[in-house]
MIVEX-144821 format. One line per 4 residues: their letters; for each residue x, y, z of C-alpha. Coordinates in steps of 0.25 Angstrom, whole numbers, plus 5000, padded with zeros to 4 digits. Example, Ala and Ser with C-alpha at 12.3 -4.5 7.8 and 13.67 -1.06 7.14 Angstrom:
# residues 2
as) 5049,4982,5031; 5055,4996,5029
***
This chain:
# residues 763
xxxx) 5051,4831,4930; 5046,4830,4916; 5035,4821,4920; 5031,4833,4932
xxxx) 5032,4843,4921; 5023,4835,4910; 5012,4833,4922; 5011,4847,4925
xxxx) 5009,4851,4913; 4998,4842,4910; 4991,4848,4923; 4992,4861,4920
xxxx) 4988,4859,4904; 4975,4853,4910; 4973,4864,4920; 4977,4874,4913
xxxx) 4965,4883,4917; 4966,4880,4931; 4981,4883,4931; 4978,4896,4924
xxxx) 4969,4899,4936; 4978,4894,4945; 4989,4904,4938; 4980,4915,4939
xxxx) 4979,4915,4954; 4993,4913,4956; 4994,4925,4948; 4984,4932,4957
xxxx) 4993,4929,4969; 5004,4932,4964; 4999,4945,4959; 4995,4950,4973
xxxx) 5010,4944,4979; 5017,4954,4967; 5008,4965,4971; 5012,4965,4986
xxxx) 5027,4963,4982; 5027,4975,4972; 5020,4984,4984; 5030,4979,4995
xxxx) 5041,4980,4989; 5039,4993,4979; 5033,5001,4992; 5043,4996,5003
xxxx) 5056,4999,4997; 5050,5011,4990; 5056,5021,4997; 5070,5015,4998
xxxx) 5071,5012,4986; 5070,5028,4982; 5078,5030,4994; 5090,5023,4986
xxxx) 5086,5028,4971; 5086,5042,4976; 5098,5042,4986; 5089,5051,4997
xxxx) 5098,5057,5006; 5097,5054,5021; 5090,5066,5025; 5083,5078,5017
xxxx) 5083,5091,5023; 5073,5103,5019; 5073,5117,5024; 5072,5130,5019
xxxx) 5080,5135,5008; 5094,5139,5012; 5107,5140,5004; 5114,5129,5000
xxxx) 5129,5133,5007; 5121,5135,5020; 5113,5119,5018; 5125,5113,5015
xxxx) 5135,5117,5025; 5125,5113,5035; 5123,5099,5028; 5140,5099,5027
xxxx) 5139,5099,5042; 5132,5088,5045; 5138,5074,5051; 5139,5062,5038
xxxx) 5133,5070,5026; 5136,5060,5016; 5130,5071,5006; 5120,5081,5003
xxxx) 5112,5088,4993; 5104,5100,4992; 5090,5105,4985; 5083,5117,4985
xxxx) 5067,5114,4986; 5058,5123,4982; 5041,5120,4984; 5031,5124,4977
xxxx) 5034,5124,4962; 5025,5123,4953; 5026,5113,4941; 5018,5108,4930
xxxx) 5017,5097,4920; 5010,5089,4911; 4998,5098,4914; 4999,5096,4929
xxxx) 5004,5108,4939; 5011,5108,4954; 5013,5120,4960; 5020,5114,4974
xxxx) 5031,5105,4968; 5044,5105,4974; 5057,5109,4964; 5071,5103,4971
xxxx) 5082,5110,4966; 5093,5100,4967; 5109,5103,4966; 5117,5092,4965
xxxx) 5121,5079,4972; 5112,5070,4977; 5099,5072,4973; 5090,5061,4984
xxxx) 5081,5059,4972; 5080,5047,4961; 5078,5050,4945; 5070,5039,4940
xxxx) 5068,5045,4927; 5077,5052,4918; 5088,5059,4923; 5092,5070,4936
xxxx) 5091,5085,4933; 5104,5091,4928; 5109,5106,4928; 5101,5110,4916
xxxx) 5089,5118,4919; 5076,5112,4911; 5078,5100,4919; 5068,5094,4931
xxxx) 5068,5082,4939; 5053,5077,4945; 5048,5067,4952; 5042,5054,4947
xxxx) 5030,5056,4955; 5028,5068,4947; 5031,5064,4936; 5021,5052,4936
xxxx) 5009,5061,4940; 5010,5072,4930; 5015,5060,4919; 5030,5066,4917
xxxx) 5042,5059,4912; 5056,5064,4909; 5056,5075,4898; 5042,5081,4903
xxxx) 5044,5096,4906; 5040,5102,4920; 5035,5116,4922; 5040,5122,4933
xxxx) 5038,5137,4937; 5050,5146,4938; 5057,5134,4930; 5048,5132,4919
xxxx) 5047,5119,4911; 5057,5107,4915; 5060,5095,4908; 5058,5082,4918
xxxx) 5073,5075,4917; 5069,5064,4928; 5060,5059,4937; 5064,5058,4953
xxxx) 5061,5050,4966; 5063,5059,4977; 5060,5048,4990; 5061,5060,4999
xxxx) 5046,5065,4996; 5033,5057,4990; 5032,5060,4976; 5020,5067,4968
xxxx) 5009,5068,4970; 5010,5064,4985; 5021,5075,4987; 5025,5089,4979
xxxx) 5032,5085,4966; 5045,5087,4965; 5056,5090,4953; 5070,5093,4955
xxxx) 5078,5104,4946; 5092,5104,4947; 5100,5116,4953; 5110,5117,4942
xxxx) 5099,5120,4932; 5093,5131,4942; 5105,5136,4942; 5107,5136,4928
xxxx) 5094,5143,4924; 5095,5153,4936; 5110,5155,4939; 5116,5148,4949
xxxx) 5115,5150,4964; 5129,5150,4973; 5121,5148,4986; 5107,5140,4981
xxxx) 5097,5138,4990; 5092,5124,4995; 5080,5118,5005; 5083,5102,5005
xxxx) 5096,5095,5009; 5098,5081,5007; 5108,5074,5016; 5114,5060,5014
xxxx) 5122,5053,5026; 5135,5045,5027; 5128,5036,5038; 5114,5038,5040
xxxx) 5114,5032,5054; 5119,5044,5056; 5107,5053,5052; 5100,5056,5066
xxxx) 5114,5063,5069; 5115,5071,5056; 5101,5076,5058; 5103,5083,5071
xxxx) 5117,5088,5066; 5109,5094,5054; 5097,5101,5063; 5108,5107,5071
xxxx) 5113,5111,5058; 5102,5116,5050; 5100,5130,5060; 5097,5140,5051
xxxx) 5089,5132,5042; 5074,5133,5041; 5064,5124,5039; 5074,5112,5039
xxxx) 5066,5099,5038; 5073,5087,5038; 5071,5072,5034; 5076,5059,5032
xxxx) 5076,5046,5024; 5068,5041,5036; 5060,5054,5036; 5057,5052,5019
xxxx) 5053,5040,5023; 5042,5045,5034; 5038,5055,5022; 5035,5044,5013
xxxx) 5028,5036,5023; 5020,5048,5025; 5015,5048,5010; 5013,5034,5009
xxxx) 5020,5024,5019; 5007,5018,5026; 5002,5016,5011; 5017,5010,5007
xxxx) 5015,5003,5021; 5001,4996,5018; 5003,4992,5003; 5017,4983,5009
xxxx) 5007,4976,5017; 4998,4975,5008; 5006,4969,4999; 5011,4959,5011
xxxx) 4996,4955,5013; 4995,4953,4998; 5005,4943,4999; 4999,4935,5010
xxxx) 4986,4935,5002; 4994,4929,4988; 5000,4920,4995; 4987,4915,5001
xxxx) 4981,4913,4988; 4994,4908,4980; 4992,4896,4991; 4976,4895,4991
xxxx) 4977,4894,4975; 4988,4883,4975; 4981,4875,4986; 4968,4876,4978
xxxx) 4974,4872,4966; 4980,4858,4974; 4965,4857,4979; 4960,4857,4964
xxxx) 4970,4844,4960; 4968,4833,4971; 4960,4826,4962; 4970,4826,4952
xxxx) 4981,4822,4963; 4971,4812,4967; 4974,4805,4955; 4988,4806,4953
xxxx) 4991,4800,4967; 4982,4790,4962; 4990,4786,4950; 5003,4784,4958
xxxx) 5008,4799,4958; 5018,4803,4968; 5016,4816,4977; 5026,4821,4975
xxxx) 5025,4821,4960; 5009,4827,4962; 5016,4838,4971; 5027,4841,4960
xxxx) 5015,4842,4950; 5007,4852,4959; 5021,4860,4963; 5024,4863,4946
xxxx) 5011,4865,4942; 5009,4875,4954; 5021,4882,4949; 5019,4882,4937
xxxx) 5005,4888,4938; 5011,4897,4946; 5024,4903,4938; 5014,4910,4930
xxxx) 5004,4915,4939; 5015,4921,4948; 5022,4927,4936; 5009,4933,4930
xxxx) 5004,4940,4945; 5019,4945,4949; 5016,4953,4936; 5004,4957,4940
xxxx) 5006,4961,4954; 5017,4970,4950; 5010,4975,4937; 4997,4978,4945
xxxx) 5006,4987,4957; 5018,4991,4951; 5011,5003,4945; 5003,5006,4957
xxxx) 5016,5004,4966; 5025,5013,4957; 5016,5024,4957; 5014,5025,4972
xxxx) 5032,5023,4974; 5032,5036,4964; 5021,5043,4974; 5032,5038,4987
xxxx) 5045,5043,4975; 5050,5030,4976; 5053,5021,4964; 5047,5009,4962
xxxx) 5053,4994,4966; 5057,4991,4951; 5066,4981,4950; 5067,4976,4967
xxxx) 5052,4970,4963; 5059,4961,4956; 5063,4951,4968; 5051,4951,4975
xxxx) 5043,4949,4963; 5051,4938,4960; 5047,4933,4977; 5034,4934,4974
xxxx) 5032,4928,4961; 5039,4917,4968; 5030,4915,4980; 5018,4916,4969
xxxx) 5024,4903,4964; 5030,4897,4977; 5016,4899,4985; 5007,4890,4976
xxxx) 5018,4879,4973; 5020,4878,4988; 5004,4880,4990; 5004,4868,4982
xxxx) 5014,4861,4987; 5008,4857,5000; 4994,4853,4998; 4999,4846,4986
xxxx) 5008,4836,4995; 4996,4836,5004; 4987,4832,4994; 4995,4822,4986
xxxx) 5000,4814,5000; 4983,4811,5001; 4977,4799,4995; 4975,4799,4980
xxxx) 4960,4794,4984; 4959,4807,4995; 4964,4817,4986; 4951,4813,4972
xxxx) 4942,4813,4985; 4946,4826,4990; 4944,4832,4976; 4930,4827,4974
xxxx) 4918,4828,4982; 4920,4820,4994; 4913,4827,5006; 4904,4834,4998
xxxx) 4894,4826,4994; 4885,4829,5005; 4886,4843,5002; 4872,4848,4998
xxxx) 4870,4847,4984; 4883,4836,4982; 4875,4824,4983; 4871,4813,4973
xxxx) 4859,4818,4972; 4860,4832,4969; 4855,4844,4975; 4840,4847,4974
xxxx) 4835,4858,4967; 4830,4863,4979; 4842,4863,4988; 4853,4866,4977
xxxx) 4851,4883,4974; 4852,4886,4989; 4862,4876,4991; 4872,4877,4981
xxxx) 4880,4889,4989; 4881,4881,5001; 4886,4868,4994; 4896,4876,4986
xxxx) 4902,4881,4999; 4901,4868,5005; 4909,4862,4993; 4920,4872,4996
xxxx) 4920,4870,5010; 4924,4855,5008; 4937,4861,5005; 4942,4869,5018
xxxx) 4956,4870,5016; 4952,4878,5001; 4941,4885,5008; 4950,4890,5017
xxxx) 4961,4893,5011; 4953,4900,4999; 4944,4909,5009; 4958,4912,5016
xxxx) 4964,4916,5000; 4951,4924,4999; 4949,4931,5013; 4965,4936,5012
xxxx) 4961,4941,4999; 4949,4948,5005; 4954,4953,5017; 4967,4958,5007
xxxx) 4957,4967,5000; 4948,4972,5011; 4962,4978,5017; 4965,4983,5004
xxxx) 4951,4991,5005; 4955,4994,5018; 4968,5003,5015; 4962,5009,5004
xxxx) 4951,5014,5013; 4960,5018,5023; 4969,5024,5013; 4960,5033,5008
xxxx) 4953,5037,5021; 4967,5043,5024; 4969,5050,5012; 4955,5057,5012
xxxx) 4951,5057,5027; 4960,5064,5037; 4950,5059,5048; 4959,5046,5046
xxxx) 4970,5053,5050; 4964,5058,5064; 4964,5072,5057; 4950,5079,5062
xxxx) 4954,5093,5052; 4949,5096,5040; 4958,5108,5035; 4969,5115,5037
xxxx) 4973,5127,5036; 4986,5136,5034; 4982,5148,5046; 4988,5151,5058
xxxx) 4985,5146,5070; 4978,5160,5075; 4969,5157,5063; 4962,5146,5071
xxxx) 4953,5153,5078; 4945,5159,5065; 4946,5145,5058; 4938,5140,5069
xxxx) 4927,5152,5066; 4925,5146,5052; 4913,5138,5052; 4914,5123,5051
xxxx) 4927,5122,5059; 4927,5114,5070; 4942,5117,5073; 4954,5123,5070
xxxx) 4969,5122,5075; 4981,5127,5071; 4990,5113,5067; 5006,5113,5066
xxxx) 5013,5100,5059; 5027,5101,5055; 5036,5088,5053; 5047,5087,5065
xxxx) 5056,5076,5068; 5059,5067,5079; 5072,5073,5088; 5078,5060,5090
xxxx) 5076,5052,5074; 5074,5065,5067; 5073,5057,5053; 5059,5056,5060
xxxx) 5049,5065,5056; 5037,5069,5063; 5025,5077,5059; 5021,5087,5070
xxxx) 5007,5091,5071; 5002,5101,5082; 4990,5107,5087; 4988,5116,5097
xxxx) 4975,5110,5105; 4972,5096,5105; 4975,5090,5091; 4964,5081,5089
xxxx) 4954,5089,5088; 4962,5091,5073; 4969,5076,5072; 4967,5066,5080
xxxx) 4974,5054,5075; 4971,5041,5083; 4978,5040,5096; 4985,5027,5096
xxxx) 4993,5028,5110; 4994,5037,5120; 4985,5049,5121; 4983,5063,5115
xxxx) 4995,5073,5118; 4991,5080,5129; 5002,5095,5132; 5012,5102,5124
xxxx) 5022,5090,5128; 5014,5078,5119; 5014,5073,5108; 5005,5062,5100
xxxx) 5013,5055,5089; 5008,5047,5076; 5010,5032,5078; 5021,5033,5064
xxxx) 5030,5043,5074; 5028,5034,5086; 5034,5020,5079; 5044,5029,5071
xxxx) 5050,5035,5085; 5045,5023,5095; 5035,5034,5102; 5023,5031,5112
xxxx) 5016,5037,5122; 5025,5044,5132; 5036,5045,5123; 5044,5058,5121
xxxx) 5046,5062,5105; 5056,5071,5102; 5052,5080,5090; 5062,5090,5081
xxxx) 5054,5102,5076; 5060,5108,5063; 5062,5122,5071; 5073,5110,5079
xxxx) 5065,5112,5091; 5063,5099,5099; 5049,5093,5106; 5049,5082,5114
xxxx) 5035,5078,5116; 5029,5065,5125; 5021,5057,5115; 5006,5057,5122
xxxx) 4999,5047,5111; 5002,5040,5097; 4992,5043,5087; 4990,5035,5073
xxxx) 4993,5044,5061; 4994,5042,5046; 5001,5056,5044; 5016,5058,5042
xxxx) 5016,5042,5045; 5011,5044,5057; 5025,5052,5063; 5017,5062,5069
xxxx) 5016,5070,5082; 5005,5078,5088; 5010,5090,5096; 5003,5101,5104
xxxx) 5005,5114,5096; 5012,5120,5107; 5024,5110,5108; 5025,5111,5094
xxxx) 5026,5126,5092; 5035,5128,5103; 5045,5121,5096; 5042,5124,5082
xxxx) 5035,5139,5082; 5034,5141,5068; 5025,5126,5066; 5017,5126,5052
xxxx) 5002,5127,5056; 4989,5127,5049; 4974,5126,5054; 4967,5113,5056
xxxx) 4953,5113,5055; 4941,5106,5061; 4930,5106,5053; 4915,5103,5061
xxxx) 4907,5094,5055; 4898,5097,5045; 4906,5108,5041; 4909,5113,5025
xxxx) 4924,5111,5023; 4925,5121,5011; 4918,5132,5020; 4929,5130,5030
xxxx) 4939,5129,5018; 4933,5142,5013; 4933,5149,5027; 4949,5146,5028
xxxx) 4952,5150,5017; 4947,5163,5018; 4955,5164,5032; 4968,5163,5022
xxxx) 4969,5149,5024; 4971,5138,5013; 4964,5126,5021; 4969,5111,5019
xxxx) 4960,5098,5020; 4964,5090,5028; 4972,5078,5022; 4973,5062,5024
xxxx) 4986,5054,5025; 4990,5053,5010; 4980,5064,5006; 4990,5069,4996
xxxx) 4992,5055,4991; 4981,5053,4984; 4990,5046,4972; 4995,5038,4983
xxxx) 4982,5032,4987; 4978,5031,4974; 4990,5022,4971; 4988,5015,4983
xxxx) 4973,5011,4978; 4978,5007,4965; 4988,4997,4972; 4978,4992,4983
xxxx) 4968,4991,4970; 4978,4982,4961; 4981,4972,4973; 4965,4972,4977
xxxx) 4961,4966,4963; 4972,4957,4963; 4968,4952,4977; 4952,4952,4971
xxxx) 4957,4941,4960; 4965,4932,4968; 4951,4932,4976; 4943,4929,4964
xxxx) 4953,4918,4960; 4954,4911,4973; 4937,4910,4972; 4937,4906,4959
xxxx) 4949,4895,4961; 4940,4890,4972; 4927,4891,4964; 4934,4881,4954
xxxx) 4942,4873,4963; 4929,4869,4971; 4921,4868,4956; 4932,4858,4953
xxxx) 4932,4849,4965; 4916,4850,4966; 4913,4847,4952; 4904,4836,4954
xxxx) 4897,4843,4963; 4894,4855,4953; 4891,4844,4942; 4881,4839,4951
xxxx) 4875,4850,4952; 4874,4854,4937; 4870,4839,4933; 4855,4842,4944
xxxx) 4854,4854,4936; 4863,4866,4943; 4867,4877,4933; 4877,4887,4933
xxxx) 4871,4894,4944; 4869,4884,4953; 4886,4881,4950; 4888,4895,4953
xxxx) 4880,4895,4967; 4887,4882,4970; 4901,4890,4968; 4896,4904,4974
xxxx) 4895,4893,4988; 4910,4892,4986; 4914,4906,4984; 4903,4911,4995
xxxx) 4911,4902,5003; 4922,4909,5000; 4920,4923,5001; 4913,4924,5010
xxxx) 4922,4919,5022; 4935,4925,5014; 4927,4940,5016; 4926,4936,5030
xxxx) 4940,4932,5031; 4946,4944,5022; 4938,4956,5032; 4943,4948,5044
xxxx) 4958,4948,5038; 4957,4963,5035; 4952,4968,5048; 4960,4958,5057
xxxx) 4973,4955,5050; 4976,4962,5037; 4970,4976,5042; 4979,4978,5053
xxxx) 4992,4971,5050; 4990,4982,5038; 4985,4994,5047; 4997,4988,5057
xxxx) 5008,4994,5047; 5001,5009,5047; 5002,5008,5061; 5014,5017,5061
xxxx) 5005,5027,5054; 4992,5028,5059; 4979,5018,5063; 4976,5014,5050
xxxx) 4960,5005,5050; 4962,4995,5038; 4948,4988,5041; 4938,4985,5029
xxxx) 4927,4991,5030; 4913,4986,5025; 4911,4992,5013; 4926,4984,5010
xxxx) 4921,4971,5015; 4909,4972,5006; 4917,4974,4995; 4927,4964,4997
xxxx) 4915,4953,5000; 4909,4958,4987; 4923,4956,4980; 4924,4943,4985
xxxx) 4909,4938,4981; 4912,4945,4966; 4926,4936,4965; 4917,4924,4971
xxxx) 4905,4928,4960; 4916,4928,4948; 4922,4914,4955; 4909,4908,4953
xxxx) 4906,4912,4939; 4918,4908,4934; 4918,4894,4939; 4903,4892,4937
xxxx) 4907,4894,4924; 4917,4883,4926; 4908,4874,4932; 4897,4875,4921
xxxx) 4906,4874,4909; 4909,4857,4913; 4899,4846,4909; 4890,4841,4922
xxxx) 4897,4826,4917; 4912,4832,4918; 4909,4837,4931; 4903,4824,4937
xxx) 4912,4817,4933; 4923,4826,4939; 4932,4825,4927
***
């Protein structure tokens, strides 16, 4: 053992540089392996993990202000209430702080009990008045803490006592802030109410299995209530996912594709660096080494290279997306993985270790079971000597210049299995960043373009439907439609929400989302339903959904076609107007307007306004979650460079490893008189070798394997395209050639820096 330990480090003092490297890429790896276990782990759970800080109750029920004796008799009826706890909600508040203003915050009046929100900072209101609670996502965009002071009219100024996470609701600036005063202290600055009035109840069940029961119990309960909208864990859920779950969705795999790619290039660098010594084996075998003891050498200087290169990239990878991913869980209210990273951290610093041990491993005892005369033969020259500008003679000065790219790739190409597996480490890396290229684009086409959507409107408008008629008078509108959406449920899982949008003609002419299956509703007894609902409820064509209007008017409707939609997660449902307002005659409408083309939008905008109306753009998927994308882009950002290094490391060990075998062959050349740059065109053979079928194979990986496997998981919301267009190709190709352009300065410079003598002589 002593005599194992002594050999090692010999090798390593006199390849210390080359151990360095060999660290460095490790590090690279294992940097893109921590990245994707930070997203997967910290994103997945998120939402239970607020589930449990906060205690959310099992369903949250909102309706218009009523007193509290009348509520909770009602709730006190109900089958396995395990508890409950009321709020009084009232909209439209408006605060200020730190020089910034909100005029539509919402202010919950809690009382006492449960509360179904987590304090993460300081402490709970309490019964004095002065005293306000606010969400972290708040409190983070307008750079509060606990002890600032919140101006809130009719209260006046607040002092912030603690920060909340609230998992029923995305958090600001996605959703309305929210802060939370306490009842008692109302009561003790305005007198106390005997009867107060409250708008939400939270319910908490003894057996949750129980919960389809207890909802039809409370609808047949809640006559006399208005507006009563209720929601489950599994509805919070849906919400969220409305927010952010396809971009929660996509960064999980991501990060799964991330760790295919390290774990490619933890094994490319090891094999390489097995490549690099079988001179060196070559001599041992020959002076009556054992195998074994060569492959117990190789295994402990592998891991020891690799101790500290795992170590130094697990903390990059989480320093480099723990910020980004912390800020997007306050976005979602959801706190942040904390100390449950800690075990797969640990995983994964693991497998950076285990992977080039065991990557070692293997061609090591293949390389050592060889003759000791094979092994200094297959790390010198042998089969290249015919290769032009390899033989004793020397090139000519006449067919050296155009040559000397050719011979390089030539030289590289003596070793296959290296070629191979380096232009496979590369096209993955390639084909990783042109997908990463491909959701931003996407991404952003849904937040600015609500063509992406199937939405042909450009405005709307808060005017009744008699109103249509003179909006289409206004010059430069195509169209106009009176539109009613309101949420509804499904009759039979009635956790399951559903958005309902209606029109009274044929609904594309507004928003024609892609039809998937079936055909376009056709009668007032159709439907067409978004592919989220479909897989939610196991809908297609010629099925009967059953849906429960808030009036508790039922439609059964026979589903005519699916369409692909990124709204509400795609639980959507199209219905002719007629249906709709039969059962629900009091539906919310607006106007939706067609512009024609050519026409000036703030003309239009200018005409409804002076009709009375207060027209609205029309918005894409996460068009209020600007912050969200923007986080989003900082994440994709930190893993793309991180992949763009691993890139320009895995040319430059190539670079170097075939400099190293090929010495002779570049001594030659200096000694008839090639300088620097004939070196440099020699190696720019190697990388062209490189790059160029590693761009090929990285667009063929994105547009046939990593593109769909990755637009596979939004398939339960919408057709989602994730193809790379040119422009990305073009930039991914000149990324590449730059990596390639840095690879061959820096080991030209290697290259030059040796004595032509040294270099013959191989030494």
């Amino acid at each position: 053992m002593r005599a194992l330990a002594a050999q090692v480090r010999r090798n390593l003092s006199r390849r210390w540089r080359r151990a360095m490297v060999t660290t460095l890429g490790i590090a690279l790896a294992a940097a893109m392996l921590s990245a994707a276990l930070v997203l997967a782990d910290s994103l997945g759970g998120g939402f239970d993990r607020a589930v449990r800080a906060a205690g959310l109750a099992d369903v949250i029920v909102r309706f218009d202000p009523q007193s509290y004796s009348r509520v909770a008799d009602r709730i006190r009826a109900l089958p396995d209430i395990a508890g409950f706890a009321t709020r009084l909600e009232v909209t439209d508040v408006d605060i200020h702080a730190g020089g910034h203003g909100f005029g539509h915050a919402s202010a919950e009046v809690v009382g006492s009990g449960r509360r179904g929100y987590a304090i993460v900072a300081g402490r709970d209101v309490s019964g004095r008045f002065g005293e306000v609670v606010i969400e972290r996502g708040l409190a983070d965009a307008w750079g509060l803490d606990v002890g600032s002071t919140l101006l809130v009219r009719g209260l006046g100024p607040l002092r912030v006592v603690g920060l909340a996470e609230a998992p029923d609701d995305v958090g600001f600036p996605l959703g309305v802030p929210r802060l939370y005063i306490s009842r008692a202290a109302i009561d003790a600055r305005f007198g106390a109410e005997a009867n107060p009035a409250v708008s939400v109840a939270e319910l908490w069940l003894r057996d949750p299995r129980l919960l389809d029961q207890v909802l039809v119990q409370a609808r047949t309960l809640s006559f006399g209530l208005h507006g009563v909208r209720v929601i489950t864990r599994t509805g919070v859920r849906v919400l969220l996912d409305q927010a952010a779950g396809i971009v929660i969705d996509l960064l999980v795999a991501l990060s799964v594709f991330a760790l295919g790619t390290a774990g490619v290039i933890l094994a490319a660098s090891a094999r390489a660096e097995v490549q690099r010594r079988l001179q060196e084996l070559g001599v041992s075998r020959a002076v009556g080494a054992s195998r074994g003891h060569l492959v117990a050498v190789q295994l402990t200087e592998a891991a020891v290279v690799a101790l500290p290169g795992a170590t130094l990239g697990l903390l990059a990878g989480w320093l480099i997306t723990a910020g980004p991913t912390e800020r997007l869980l306050t976005l979602l209210n959801e706190p942040p993985a904390g100390s449950g990273l800690i075990l797969p951290l640990l995983g994964g610093w693991a497998l950076s270790v285990l992977i080039p041990v065991l990557a070692v491993a293997v061609p090591s005892w293949s390389a050592t079971g060889r003759e000791p005369v094979a092994l200094l033969r297959g790390a010198g020259l042998a089969g290249t000597a015919a290769a032009p500008g390899a033989g004793g003679g020397g090139p000519s000065r006449r067919r050296r210049r155009p040559g000397l790219a050719l011979l390089g790739a030539r030289l590289l190409g003596a070793r296959r299995g290296r070629l191979v597996a380096t232009v496979v480490t590369l096209g993955v890396s390639a084909g990783f960043v042109l997908l990463l290229l491909a959701l931003a684009s996407a991404l952003s086409a849904l937040q600015t373009d609500p063509g992406a959507l199937g939405k042909r409107y450009q405005l709307t408008a808060a005017l009744p439907a008699t109103a249509a008629g003179r909006v289409r008078a206004i010059g430069g509108v195509a169209a106009a439609a009176p539109r009613y959406e309101l949420e509804a449920a499904d009759s039979y899982s009635l956790g399951e929400t559903i958005d309902v949008i209606a029109y009274p003609g044929d609904h594309t002419e507004f928003e024609a989302p892609a039809l998937l299956a079936g055909h376009r509703l056709h009668g007032a007894g159709e439907t067409e339903v978004g592919a989220g609902l479909a897989a939610a409820l196991g809908l297609s064509p010629g099925s009967v959904l059953a849906v429960a209007l808030p009036s508790g008017a039922e439609l059964r409707l026979r589903v005519a076609g699916i369409v692909s939609s990124l709204d509400h997660d795609g639980r959507v449902a199209y219905l002719p107007a007629a249906a709709l307002l039969a059962g629900e005659p009091g539906a919310p409408e607006v106007l939706a307007v067609r512009l024609a083309a050519g026409a000036d939008p703030g003309a239009v905008t200018r005409a409804l306004s002076a009709l009375g109306a207060t027209p609205t753009p029309a918005s894409g998927a996460v068009a209020r979650g600007v912050p969200l994308v923007q986080t989003l882009r900082s994440i994709l950002r930190a893993v793309a460079i991180v992949d763009g290094l691993v890139c320009l490391y895995a040319l430059v060990q190539t670079g170097s490893l075939t400099l190293s075998e090929r010495r002779r062959t570049v001594a030659l050349l200096r000694a008839v008189g090639a300088g620097p740059a004939a070196v440099a065109r020699l190696l720019a053979g190697v990388v062209l070798a490189l790059v160029l079928p590693a761009a090929a194979l990285g667009a063929v990986l994105e547009r046939f394997v990593l593109g769909p496997a990755l637009a596979h998981l939004a398939a339960g919301y919408a057709t989602l395209e994730l193809r790379a267009g040119p422009g990305q190709l073009a930039a991914v190709l000149a990324g590449l050639l730059a990596a390639g352009a840095i690879a061959v300065l820096a080991t030209t410079r290697r290259a030059t820096h040796e004595s032509v003598v040294a270099g013959l002589a191989g030494a």
